[in-house]
LOBAVO-870334 format. One record per residue: residue in one letter; residue number from 0; z, y, x of N, C-alpha, C, O, CB in turn. Coordinates in nm, 2 decimals, padded with zeros to 4 digits. Glycine has a CB too. Example, Ala and Ser with C-alpha at 12.3 -4.5 7.8 and 13.67 -1.06 7.14 Angstrom:
<pakes>
PAKE  A  0  00.78  -00.57  01.32  00.78  -00.45  01.23  00.78  -00.33  01.32  00.85  -00.33  01.42  00.90  -00.45  01.13
PAKE  S  1  00.71  -00.22  01.28  00.71  -00.11  01.37  00.79  00.00  01.29  00.80  00.11  01.34  00.57  -00.06  01.41
</pakes>
This chain:
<pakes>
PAKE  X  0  02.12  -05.32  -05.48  02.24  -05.35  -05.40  02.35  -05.39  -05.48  02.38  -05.32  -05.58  02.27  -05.23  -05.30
PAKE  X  1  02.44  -05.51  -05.47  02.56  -05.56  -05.55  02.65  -05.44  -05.53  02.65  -05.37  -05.43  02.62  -05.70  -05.50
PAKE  X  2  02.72  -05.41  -05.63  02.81  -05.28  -05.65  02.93  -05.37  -05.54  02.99  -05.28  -05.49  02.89  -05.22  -05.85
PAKE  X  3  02.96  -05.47  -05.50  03.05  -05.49  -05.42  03.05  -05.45  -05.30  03.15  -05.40  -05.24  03.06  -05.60  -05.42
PAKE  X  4  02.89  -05.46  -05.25  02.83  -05.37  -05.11  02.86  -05.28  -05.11  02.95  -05.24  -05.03  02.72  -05.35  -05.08
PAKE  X  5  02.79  -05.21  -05.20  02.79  -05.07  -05.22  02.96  -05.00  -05.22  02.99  -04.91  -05.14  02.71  -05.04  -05.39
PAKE  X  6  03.04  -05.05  -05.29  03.15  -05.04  -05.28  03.23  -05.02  -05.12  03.28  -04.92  -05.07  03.18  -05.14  -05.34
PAKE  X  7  03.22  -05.14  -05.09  03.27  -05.14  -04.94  03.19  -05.01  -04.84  03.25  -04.94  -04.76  03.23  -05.30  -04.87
PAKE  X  8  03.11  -05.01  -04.86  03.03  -04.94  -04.74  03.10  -04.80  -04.81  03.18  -04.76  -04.73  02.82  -04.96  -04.73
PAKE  X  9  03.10  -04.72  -04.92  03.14  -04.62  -04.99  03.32  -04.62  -04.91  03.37  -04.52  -04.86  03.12  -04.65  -05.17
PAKE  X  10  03.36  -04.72  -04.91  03.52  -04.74  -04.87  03.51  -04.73  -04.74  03.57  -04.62  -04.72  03.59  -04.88  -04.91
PAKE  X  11  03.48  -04.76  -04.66  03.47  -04.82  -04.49  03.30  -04.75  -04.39  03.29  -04.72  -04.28  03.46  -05.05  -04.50
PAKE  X  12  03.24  -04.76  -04.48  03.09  -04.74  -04.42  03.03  -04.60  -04.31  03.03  -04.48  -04.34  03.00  -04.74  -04.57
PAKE  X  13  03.00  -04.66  -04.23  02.91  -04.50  -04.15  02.79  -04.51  -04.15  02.73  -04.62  -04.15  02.93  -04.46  -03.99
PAKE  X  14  02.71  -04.36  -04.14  02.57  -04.41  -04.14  02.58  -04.37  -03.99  02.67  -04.29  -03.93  02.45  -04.33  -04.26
PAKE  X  15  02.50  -04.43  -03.93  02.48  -04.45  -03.76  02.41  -04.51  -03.73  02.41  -04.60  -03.81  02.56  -04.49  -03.69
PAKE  X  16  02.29  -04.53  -03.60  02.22  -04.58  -03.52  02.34  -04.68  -03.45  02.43  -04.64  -03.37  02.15  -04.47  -03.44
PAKE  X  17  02.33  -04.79  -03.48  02.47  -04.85  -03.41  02.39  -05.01  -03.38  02.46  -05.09  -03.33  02.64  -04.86  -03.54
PAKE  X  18  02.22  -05.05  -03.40  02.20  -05.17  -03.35  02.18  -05.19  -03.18  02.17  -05.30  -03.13  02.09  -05.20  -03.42
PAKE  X  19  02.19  -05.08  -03.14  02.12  -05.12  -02.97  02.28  -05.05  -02.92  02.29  -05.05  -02.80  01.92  -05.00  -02.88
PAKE  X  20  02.39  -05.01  -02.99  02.51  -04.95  -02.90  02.59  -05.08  -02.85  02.58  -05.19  -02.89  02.62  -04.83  -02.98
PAKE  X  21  02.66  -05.02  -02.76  02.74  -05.16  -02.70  02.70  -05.29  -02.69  02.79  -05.38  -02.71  02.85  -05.18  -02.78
PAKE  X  22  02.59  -05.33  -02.67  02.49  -05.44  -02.67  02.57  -05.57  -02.52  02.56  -05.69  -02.50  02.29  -05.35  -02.63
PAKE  X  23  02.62  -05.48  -02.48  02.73  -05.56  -02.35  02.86  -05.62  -02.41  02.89  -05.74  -02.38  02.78  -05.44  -02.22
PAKE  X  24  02.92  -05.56  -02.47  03.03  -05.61  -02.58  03.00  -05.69  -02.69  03.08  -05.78  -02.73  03.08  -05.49  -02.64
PAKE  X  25  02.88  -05.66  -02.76  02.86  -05.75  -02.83  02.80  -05.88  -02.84  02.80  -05.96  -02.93  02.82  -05.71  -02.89
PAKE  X  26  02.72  -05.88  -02.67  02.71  -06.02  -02.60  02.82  -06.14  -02.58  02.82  -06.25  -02.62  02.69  -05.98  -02.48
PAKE  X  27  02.90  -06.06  -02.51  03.08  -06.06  -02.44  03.13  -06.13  -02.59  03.17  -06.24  -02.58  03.18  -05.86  -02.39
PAKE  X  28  03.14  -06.08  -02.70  03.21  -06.13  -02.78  03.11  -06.26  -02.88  03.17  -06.36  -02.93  03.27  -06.00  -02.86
PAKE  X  29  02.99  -06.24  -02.89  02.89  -06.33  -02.94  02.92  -06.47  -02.80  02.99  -06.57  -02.84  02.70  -06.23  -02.94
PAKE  X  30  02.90  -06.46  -02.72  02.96  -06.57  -02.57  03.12  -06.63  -02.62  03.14  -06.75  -02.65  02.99  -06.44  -02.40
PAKE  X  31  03.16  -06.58  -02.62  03.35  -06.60  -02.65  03.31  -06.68  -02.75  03.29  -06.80  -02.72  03.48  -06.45  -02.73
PAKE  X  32  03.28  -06.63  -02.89  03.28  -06.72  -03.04  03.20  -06.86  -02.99  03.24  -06.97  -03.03  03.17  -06.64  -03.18
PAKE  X  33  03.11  -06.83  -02.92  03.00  -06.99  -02.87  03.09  -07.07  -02.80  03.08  -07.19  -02.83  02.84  -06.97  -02.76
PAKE  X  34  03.19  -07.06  -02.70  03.29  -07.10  -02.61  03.39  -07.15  -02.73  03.42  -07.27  -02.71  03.34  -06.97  -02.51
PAKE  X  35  03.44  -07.11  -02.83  03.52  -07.14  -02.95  03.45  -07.25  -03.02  03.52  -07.34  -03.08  03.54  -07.03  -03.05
PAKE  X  36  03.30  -07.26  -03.03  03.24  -07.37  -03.08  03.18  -07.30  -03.20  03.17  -07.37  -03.30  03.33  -07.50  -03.11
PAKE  X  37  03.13  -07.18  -03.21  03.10  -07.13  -03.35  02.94  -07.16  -03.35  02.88  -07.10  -03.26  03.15  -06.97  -03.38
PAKE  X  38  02.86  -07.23  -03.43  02.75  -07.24  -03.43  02.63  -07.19  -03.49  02.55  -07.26  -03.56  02.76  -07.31  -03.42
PAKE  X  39  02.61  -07.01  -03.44  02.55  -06.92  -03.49  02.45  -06.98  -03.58  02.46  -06.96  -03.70  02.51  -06.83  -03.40
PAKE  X  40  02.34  -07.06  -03.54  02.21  -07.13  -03.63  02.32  -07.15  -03.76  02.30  -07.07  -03.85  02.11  -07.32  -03.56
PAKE  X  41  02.42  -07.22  -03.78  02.48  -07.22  -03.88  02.58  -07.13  -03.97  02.62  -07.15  -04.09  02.52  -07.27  -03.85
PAKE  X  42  02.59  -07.01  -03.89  02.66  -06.90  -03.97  02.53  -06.81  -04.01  02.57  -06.72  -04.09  02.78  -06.82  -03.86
PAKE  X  43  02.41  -06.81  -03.98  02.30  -06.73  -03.99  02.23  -06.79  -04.12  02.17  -06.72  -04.20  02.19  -06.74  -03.86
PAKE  X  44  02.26  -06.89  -04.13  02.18  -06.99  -04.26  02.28  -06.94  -04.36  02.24  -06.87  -04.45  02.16  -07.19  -04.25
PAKE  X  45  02.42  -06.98  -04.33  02.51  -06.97  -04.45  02.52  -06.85  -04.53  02.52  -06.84  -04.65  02.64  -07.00  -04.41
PAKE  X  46  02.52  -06.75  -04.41  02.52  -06.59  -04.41  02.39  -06.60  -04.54  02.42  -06.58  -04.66  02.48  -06.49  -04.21
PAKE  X  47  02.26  -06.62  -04.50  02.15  -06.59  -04.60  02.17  -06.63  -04.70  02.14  -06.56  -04.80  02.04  -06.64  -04.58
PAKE  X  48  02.25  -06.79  -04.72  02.22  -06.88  -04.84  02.31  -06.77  -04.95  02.27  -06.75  -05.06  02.28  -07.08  -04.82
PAKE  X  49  02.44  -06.69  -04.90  02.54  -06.65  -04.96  02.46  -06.47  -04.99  02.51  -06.40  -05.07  02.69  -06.67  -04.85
PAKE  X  50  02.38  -06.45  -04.92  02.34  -06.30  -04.91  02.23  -06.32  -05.05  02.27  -06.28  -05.16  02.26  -06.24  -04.73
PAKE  X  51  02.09  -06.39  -05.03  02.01  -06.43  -05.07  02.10  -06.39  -05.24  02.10  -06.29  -05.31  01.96  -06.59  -05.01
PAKE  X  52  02.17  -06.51  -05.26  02.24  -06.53  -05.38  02.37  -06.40  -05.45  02.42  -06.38  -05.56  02.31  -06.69  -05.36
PAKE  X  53  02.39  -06.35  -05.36  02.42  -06.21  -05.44  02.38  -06.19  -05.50  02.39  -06.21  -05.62  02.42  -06.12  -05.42
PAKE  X  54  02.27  -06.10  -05.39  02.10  -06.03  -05.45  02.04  -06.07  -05.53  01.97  -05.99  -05.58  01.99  -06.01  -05.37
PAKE  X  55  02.03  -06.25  -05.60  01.98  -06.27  -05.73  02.05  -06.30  -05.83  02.00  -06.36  -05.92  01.91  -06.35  -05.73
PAKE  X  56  02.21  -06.25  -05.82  02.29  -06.28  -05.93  02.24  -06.13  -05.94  02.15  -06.11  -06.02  02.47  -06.34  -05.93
PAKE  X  57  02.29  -06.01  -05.87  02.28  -05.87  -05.89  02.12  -05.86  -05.98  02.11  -05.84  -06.10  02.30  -05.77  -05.71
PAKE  X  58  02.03  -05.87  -05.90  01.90  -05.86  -05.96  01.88  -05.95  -06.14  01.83  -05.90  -06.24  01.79  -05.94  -05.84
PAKE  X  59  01.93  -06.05  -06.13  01.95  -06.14  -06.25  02.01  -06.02  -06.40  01.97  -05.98  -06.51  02.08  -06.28  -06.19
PAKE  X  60  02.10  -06.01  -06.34  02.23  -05.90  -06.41  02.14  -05.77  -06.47  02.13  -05.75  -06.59  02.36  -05.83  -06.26
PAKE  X  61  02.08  -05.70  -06.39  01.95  -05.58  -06.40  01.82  -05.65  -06.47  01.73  -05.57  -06.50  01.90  -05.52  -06.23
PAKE  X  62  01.79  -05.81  -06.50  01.71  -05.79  -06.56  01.77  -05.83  -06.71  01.71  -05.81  -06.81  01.62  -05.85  -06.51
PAKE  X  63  01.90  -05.87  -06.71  01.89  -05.91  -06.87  01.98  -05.77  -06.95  02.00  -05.74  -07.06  01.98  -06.08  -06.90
PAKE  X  64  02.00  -05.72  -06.83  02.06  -05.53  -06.90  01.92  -05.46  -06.94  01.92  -05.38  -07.04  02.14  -05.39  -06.73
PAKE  X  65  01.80  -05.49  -06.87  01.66  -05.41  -06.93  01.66  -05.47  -07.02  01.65  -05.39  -07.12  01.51  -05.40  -06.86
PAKE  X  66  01.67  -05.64  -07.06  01.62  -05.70  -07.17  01.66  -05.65  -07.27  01.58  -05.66  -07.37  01.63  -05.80  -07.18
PAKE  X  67  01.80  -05.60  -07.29  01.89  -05.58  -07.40  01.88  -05.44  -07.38  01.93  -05.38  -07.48  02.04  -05.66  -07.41
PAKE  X  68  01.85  -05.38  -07.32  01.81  -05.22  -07.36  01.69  -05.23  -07.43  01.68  -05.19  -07.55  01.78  -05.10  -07.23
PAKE  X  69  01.59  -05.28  -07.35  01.49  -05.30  -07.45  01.44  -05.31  -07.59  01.36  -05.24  -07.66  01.46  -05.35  -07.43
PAKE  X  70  01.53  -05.47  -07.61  01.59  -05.53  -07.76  01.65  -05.42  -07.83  01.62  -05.43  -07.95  01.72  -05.65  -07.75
PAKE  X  71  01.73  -05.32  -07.79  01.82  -05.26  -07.85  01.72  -05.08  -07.96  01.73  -05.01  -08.06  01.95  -05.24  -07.69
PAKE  X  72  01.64  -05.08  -07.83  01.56  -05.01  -07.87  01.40  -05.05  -07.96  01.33  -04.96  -08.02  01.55  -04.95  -07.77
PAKE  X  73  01.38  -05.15  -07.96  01.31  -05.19  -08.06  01.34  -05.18  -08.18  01.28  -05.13  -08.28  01.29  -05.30  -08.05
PAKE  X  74  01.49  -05.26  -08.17  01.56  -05.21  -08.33  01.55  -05.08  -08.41  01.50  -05.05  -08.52  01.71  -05.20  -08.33
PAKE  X  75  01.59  -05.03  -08.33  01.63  -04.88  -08.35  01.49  -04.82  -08.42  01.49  -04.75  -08.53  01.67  -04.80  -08.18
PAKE  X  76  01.36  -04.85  -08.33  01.24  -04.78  -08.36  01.21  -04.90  -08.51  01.11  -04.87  -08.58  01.10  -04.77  -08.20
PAKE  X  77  01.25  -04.99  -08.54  01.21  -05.04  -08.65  01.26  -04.94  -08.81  01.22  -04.98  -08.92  01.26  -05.19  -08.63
</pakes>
């Protein structure tokens, strides 16, 4: 998980059963935004393309921290 996530949810976050609550309200306001012209197929893609690429900068980041722990300990045992 990007420490930015992690961050926020630590700052703001609940743990809770909260996907099936208020499902009438969150219709009501999902309706409103479509009425505004917001075009979910397109906020769903962008949302991934931007989520996706966190998660492989974050993952990227964790692999070249093993590499150089690794490296670091090779030395050491030489």
């Amino acid at each position: 998980m990007p420490d930015q996530a992690l961050q926020a949810f630590i700052d703001h976050g609940t743990v809770s059963r909260t996907v099936d609550a208020n499902v009438s309200e969150a219709e009501g306001v999902y309706s409103a935004l479509e009425k505004l012209g917001i075009d979910w197929e397109e906020v769903g893609k962008q949302l991934e393309l931007e989520g996706v690429d966190s998660f492989k900068k974050s993952f990227d980041s964790l692999l070249v921290s093993l590499q150089e722990k690794g490296n670091s300990l090779k030395m050491a045992s030489v």
